[in-house]
C-alpha positions as CSV (number, residue, x, y, z in Angstrom):
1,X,-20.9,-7.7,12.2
2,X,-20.1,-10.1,14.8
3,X,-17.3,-12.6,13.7
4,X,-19.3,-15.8,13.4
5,X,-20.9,-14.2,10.5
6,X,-17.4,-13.1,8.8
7,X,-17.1,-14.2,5.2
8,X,-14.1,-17.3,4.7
9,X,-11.9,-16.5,2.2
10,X,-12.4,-18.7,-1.2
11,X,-9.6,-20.4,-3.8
12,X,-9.2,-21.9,-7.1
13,X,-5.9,-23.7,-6.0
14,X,-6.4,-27.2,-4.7
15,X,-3.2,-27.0,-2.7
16,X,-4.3,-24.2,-0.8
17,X,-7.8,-25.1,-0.4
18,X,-6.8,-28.1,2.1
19,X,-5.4,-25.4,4.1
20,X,-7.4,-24.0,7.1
21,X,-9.3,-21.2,5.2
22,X,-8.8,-17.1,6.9
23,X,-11.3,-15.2,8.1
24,X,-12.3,-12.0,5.9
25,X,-12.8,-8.9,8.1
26,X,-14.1,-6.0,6.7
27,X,-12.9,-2.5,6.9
28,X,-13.3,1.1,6.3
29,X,-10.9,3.5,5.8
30,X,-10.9,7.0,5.8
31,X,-8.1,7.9,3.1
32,X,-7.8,11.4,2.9
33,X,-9.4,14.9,3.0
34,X,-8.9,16.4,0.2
35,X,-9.1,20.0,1.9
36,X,-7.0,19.0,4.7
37,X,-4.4,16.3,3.4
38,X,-2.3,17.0,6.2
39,X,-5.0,15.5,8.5
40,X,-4.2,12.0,9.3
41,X,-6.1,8.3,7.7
42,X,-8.4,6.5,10.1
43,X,-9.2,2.9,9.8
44,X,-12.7,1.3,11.4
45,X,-13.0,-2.6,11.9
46,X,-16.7,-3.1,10.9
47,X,-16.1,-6.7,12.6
48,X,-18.7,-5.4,15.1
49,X,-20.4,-2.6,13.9
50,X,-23.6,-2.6,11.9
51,X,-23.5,0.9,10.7
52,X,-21.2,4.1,9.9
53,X,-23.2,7.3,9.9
54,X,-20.8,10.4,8.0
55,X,-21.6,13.8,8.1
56,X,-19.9,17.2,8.8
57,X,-18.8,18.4,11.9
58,X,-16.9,21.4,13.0
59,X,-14.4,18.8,13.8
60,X,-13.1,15.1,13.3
61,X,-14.4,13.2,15.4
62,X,-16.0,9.7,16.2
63,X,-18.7,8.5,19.0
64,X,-21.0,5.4,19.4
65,X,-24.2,5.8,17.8
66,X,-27.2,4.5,19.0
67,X,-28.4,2.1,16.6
68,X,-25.4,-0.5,16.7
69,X,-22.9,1.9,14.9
70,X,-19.8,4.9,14.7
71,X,-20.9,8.7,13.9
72,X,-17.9,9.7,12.1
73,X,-17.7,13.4,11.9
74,X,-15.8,15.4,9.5
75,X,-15.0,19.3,8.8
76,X,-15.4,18.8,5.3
77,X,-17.3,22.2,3.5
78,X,-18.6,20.1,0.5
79,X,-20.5,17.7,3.2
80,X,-23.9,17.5,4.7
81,X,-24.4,17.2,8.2
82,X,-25.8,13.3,7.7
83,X,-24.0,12.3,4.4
84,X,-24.0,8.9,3.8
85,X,-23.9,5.7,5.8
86,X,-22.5,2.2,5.3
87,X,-24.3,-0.9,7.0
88,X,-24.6,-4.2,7.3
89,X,-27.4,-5.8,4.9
90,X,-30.0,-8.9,6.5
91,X,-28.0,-10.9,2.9
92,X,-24.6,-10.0,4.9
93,X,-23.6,-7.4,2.2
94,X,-22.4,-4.1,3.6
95,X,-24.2,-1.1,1.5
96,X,-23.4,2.4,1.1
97,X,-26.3,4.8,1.3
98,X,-26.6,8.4,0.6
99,X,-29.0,10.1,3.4
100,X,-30.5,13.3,1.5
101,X,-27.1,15.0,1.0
102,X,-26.6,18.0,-1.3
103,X,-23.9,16.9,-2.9
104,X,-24.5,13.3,-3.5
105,X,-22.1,9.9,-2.6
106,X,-19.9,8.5,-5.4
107,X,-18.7,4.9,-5.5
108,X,-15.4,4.8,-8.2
109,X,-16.6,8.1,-9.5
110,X,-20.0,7.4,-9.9
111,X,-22.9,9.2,-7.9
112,X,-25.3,6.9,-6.6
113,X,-28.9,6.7,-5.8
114,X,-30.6,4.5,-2.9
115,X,-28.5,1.5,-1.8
116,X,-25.2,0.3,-3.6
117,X,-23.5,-2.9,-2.2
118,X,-19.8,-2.6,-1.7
119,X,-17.0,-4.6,-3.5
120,X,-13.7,-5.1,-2.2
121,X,-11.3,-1.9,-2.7
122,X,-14.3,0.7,-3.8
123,X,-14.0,3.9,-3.6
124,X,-16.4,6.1,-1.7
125,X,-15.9,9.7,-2.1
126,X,-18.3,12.2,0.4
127,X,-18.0,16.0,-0.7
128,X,-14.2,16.2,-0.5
129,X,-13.1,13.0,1.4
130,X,-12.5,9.7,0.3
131,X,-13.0,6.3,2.1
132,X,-11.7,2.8,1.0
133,X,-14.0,-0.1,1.7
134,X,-12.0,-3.6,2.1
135,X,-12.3,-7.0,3.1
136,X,-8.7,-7.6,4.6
137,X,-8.0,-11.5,5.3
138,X,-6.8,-10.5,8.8
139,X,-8.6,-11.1,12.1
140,X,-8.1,-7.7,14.1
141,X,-6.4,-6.6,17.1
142,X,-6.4,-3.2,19.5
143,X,-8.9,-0.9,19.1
144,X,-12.0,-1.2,16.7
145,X,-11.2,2.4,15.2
146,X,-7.3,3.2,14.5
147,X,-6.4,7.4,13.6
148,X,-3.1,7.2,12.2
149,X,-2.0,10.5,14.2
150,X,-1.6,7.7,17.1
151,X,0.8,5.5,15.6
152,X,4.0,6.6,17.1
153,X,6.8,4.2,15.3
154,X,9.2,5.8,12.2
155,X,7.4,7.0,9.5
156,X,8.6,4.2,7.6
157,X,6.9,1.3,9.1
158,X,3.9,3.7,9.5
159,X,1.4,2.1,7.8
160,X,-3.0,1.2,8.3
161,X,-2.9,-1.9,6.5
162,X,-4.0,-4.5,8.9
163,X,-1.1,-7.4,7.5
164,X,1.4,-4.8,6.9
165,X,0.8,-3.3,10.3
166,X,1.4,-7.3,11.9
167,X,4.2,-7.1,9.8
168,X,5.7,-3.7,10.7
169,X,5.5,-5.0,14.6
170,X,7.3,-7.8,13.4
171,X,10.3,-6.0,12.6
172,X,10.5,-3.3,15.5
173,X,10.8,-6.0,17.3
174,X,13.6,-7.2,15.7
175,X,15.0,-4.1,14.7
176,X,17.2,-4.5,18.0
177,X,18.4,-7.7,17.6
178,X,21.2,-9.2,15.8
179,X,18.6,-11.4,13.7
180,X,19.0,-10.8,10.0
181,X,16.3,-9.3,7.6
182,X,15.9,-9.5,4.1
183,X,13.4,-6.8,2.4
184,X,12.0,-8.3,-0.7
185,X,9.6,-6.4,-2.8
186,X,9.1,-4.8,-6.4
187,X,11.4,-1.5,-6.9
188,X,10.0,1.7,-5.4
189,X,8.4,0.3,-2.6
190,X,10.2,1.8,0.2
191,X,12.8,-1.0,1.1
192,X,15.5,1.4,1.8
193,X,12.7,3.7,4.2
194,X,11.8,0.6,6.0
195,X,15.6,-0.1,6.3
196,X,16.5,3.0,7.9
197,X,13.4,2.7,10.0
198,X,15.0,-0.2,11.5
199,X,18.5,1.6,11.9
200,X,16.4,4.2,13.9
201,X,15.0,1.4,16.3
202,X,18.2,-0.3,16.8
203,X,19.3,2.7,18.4
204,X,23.0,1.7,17.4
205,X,25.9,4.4,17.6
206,X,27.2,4.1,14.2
207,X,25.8,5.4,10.9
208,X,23.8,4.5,8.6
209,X,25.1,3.5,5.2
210,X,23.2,2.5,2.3
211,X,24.8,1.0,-0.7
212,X,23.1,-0.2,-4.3
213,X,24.9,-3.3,-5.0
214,X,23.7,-3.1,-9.4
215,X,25.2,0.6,-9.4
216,X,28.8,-0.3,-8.4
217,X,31.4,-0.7,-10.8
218,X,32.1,-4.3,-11.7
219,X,35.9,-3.7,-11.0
220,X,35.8,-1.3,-8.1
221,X,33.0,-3.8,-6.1
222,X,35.0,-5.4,-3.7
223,X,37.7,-1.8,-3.0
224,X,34.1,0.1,-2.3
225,X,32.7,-2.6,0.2
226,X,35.9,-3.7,1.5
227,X,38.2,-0.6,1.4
228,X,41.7,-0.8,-0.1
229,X,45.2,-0.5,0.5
230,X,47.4,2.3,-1.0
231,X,48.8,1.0,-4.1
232,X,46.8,-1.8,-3.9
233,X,45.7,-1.1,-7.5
234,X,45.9,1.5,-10.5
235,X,44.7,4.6,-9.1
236,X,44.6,3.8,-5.6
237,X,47.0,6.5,-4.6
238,X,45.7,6.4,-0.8
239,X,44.2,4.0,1.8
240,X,40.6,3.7,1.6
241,X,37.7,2.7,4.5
242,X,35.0,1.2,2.5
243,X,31.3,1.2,3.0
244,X,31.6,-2.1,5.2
245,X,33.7,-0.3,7.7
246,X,31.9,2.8,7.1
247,X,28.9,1.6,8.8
248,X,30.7,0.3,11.9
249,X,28.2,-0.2,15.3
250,X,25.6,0.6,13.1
251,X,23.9,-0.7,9.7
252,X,24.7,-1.1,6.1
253,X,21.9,-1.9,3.5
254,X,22.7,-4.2,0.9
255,X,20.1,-2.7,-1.8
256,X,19.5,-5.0,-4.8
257,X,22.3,-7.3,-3.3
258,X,21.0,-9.9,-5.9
259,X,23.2,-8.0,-8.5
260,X,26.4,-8.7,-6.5
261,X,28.8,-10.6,-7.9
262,X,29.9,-14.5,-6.8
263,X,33.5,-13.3,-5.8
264,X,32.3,-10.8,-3.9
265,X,29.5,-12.6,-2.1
266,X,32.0,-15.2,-0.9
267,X,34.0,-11.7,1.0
268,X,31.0,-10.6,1.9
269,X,29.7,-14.2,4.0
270,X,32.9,-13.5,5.3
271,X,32.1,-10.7,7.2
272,X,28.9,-11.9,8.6
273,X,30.5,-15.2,9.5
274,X,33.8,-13.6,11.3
275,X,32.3,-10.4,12.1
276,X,36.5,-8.9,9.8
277,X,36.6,-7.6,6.7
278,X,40.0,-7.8,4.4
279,X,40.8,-4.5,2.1
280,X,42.0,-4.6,-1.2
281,X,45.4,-5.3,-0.7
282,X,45.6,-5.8,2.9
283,X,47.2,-9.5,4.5
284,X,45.4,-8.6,7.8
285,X,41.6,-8.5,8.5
286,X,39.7,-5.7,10.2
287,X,36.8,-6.1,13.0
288,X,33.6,-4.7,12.5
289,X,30.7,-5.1,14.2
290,X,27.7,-4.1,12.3
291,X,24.1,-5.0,11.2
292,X,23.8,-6.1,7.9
293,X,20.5,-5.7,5.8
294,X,19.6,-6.9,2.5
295,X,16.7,-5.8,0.0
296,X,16.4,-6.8,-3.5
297,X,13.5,-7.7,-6.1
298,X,15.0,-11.1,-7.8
299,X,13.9,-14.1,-6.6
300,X,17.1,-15.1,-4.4
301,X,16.1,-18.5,-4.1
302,X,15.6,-18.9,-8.1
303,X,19.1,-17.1,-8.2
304,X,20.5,-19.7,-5.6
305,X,19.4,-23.1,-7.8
306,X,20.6,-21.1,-10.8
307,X,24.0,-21.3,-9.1
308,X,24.5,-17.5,-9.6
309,X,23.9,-16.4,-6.0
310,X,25.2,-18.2,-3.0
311,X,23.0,-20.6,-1.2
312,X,25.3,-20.5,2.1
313,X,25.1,-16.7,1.5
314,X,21.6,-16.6,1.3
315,X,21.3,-18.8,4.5
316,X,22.9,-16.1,6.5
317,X,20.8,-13.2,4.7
318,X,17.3,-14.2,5.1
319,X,16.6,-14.9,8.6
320,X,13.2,-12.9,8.5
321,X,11.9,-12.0,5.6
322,X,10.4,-8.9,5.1
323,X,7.7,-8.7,1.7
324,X,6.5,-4.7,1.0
325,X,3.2,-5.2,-0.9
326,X,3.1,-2.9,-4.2
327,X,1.8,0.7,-3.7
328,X,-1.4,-0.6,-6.2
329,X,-2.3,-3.2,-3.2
330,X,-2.2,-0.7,-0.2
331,X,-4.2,2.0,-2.0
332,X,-5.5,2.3,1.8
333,X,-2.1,4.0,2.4
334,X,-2.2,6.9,0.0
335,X,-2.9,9.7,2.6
336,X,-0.5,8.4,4.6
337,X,2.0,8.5,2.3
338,X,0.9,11.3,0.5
339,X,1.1,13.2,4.3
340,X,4.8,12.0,4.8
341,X,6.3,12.3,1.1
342,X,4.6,16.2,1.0
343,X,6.6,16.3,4.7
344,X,10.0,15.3,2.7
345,X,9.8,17.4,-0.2
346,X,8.5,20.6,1.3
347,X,8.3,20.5,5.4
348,X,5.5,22.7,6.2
349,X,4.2,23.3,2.7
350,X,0.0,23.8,3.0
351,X,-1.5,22.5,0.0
352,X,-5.5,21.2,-1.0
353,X,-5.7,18.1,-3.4
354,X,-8.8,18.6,-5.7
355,X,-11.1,15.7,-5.3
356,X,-10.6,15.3,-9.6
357,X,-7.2,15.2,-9.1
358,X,-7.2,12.5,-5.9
359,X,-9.9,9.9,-8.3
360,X,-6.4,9.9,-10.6
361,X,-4.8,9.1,-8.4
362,X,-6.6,6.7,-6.7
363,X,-7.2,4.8,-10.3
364,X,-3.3,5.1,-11.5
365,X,-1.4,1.5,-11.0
366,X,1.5,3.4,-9.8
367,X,4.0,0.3,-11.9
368,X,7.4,2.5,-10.0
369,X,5.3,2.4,-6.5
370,X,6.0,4.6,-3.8
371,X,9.3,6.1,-5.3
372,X,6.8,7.4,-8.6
373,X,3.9,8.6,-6.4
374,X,7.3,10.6,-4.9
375,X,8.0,12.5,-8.1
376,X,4.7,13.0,-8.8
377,X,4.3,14.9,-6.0
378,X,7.4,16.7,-5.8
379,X,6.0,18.1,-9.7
380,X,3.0,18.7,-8.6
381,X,3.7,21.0,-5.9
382,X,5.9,23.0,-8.2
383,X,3.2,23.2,-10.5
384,X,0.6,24.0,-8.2
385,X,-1.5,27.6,-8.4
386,X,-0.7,29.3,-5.4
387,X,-3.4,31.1,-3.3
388,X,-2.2,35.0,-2.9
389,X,-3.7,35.6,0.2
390,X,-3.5,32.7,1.9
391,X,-0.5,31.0,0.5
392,X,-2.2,27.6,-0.3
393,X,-1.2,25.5,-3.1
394,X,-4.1,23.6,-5.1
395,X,-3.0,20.4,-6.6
396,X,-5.6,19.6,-9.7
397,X,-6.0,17.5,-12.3
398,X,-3.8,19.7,-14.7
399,X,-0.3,19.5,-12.1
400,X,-0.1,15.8,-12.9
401,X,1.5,14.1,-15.5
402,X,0.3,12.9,-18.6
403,X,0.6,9.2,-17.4
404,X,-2.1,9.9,-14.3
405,X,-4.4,12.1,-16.5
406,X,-4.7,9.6,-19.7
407,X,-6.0,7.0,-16.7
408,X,-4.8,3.7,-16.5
409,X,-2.8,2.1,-19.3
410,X,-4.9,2.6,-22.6
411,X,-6.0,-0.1,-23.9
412,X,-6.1,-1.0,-27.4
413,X,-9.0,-0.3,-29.6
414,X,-9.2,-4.2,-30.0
415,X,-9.2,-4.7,-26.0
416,X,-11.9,-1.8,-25.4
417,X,-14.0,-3.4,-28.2
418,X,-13.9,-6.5,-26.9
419,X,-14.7,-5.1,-23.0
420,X,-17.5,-3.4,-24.8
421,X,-18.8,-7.1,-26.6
422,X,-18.3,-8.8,-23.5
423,X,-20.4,-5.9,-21.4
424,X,-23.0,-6.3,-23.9
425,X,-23.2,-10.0,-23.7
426,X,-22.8,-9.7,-19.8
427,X,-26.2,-7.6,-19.9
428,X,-28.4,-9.9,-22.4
429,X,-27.3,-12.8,-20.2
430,X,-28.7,-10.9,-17.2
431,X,-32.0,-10.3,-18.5
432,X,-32.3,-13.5,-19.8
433,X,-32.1,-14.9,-16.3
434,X,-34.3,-12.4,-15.2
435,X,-36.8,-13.6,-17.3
436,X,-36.3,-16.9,-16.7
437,X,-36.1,-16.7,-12.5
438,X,-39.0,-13.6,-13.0
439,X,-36.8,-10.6,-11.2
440,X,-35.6,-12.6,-8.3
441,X,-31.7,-11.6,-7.6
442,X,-31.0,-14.4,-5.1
443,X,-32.4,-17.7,-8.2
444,X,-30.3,-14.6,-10.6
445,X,-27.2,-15.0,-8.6
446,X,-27.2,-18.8,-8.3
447,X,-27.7,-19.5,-12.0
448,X,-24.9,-16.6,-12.9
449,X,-22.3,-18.4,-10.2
450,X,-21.8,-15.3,-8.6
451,X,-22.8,-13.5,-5.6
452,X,-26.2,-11.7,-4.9
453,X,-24.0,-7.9,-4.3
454,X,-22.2,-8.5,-8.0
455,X,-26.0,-9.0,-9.8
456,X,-26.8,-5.8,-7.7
457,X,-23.8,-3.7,-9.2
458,X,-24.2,-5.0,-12.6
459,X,-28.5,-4.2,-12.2
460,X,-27.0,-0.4,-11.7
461,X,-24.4,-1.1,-14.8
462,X,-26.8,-2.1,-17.4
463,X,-30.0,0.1,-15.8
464,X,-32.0,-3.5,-15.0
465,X,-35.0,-3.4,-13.3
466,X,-36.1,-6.6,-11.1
467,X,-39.8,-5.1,-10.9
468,X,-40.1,-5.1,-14.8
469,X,-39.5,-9.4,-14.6
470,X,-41.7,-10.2,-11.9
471,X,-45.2,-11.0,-12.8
């Protein structure tokens, strides 16, 4: 699609509508292979590409195609050899059609028929493998087509997320300075990953030390950052180092370091400021040299006004800020992550995902993030059946948790009756327009407020007909 015909970002807010509004790009991502999970994501700018022709192959592979596209090819068993393609519509939609294939295309679980236009974050699942569609507000860079098995930076800042990725570069360029980062994000996401990511780039001699500022002891705080003197205190029958001198030449995370306390923040802007720490009980200070990171999920700034975390402390902490999106808004990741956490918890493990079990995941909010999909894995692959011959496990739908199985957060019978009223009302609406604009979508989509690709998915929803209005 060439870029003058990219779709602008919209808003609601008046403040942000005077801003200059981002170009939407779209993209396509290949998620995972069900069969062969271990196999890497792929990404593919469509910003100039018309069409995405998918099929098996005896391997994965992608070439130009002749009519303005990518032939993508893929050793999946449960695929035809021309699946399915997505292209770019004359009403600058992009469409996902199945070509013949024996085992039909599925958008968000549903097998289709004939052309279905394609909403931001559906799914597309061909015989085993899944594909994200997405229209990321990012213009790209590099290559047109990105296979994660080139990305060569820690696993932690790994990611095919076009923002995160800008991010991500962001920070390994910093990760060898002396510039001070601040993770921010909600808990689970990987703060402490990215953190030690970071230590791994700085290449600095010392160790890494990681410390959760909510889990220490309010009275033993300052004698487990700062070290103590003997007989500084009950119980401190010998001299002690502390985590700050711990981590000498080389990094100590502040996790949640919003739950530190006041007295202790003023020690710790101390040490960034003169580069010493003081022990418990000690007249002289110590030098350190060190990196110090920070990571939390409170609002620092609301803390700051609030008076109960310092502003001059906060200064110092967030030089760059780092923001981890939510596992639920980088869906586009789960292969990648799945590939790395499976790494982790069982190097060299060989394991299949069935594709029931990967729509679960795909639909599950994942409120604990990347630190739940985690667990979830680690149970699943003690649950799995084994294979006696070849030693594969099979992850399905039964090896995950009740949580992922009952689908997204139940809603009350009073919500699901009401999603059922509002469906129903949704549908005479439609054919009442239909009537009255005689079964043309484009006068449909106008007098709806909506776009022409949304009266085409709800035309599948409520089984509308154009042909039956027009006369």
């Amino acid at each position: 699609m060439p870029m003058e015909d990219a779709q602008l970002t919209l808003t609601s807010d008046p403040q942000r509508a005077m801003r200059p509004r981002s170009i939407t790009v779209p993209y396509l991502y290949l998620v995972i292979e069900c069969d062969r999970p271990s196999s890497l994501p792929m990404r593919f700018c469509l910003a100039d590409t018309r069409r995405i022709e998918i099929g098996r192959g005896a391997e994965r592979t992608h070439a130009k195609h002749p009519a303005e596209g990518v032939r993508l090819s893929v050793p999946d068993r449960c695929m035809s050899g021309r699946h399915a393609e997505v292209h770019h519509a004359d009403d600058g939609s992009w469409v996902l059609r199945d070509l013949g294939s024996k085992n039909g295309s599925f958008v968000n679980g549903i097998q289709i028929s004939g052309d279905v236009s394609l909403d931001d974050g559906d799914v597309i699942e061909l015989g085993h493998t899944f594909f994200r569609f997405r229209r990321d507000a990012a213009v790209p860079s590099g290559a047109s087509v990105l296979d994660a098995k080139d990305l060569t930076t820690p696993a932690g800042l790994r990611t095919l997320v076009p923002a995160l990725e800008q991010t991500f570069a962001n920070v390994a360029k910093l990760a060898s300075s002396t510039s001070s980062l601040l993770l921010l994000g909600e808990t689970g996401t990987g703060k402490e990953v990215v953190a030690r990511s970071i230590h791994e780039l700085s290449r600095k001699p010392g160790a890494f030390v990681g410390v959760n500022c909510g889990a220490l002891p309010q009275n033993l705080v300052e004698s487990e950052l700062f070290g103590s003197k003997k007989g500084a205190f009950s119980g401190a029958n010998e001299d002690r180092m502390g985590l700050v001198r711990a981590s000498d030449n080389g990094t100590l995370l502040l996790d949640e370091v919003g739950d530190l306390p006041l007295t202790s923040q003023a020690s710790l802007l101390r040490v960034l400021q003169e580069n010493e720490v003081v022990p418990v009980g000690a007249s002289k200070p110590v030098s350190v040299k060190l990196r110090v990171l920070a990571a939390t999920h409170h609002d620092l700034e609301r803390l700051a006004n609030e008076e109960r975390f310092r502003g001059d402390l906060l200064a110092r902490l967030n030089g760059f800020i780092i923001r981890l999106p939510a596992l639920r808004d980088r869906r586009e990741d789960l292969g990648l992550l799945i590939n790395a956490l499976t790494a982790r918890i069982d190097a060299g493990v060989a394991f299949v995902i069935t594709p029931e079990a990967m729509r679960l995941i795909f639909r599950y909010e994942f409120p604990l993030n990347v630190r739940e999909l985690e667990q979830v894995l680690r149970a699943a692959l003690v649950l799995a059946t084994d294979d006696p011959e070849t030693g594969v496990k099979t992850i399905g739908v039964e090896h995950l948790p009740d949580t992922l199985r009952e689908g997204p957060r139940s809603a009350p019978a009073s919500r699901k009756a009401g999603a059922a009223k509002e469906g129903s009302e949704r549908k005479s609406q439609l054919i009442a327009q239909m009537k009255e604009h005689h079964g043309n979508v484009s006068a449909v989509a106008r007098a709806m407020g909506t776009a022409r690709m949304q009266i085409h998915r709800w035309i599948r929803q409520f089984g509308v007909n154009p042909e039956d209005y027009r006369g």
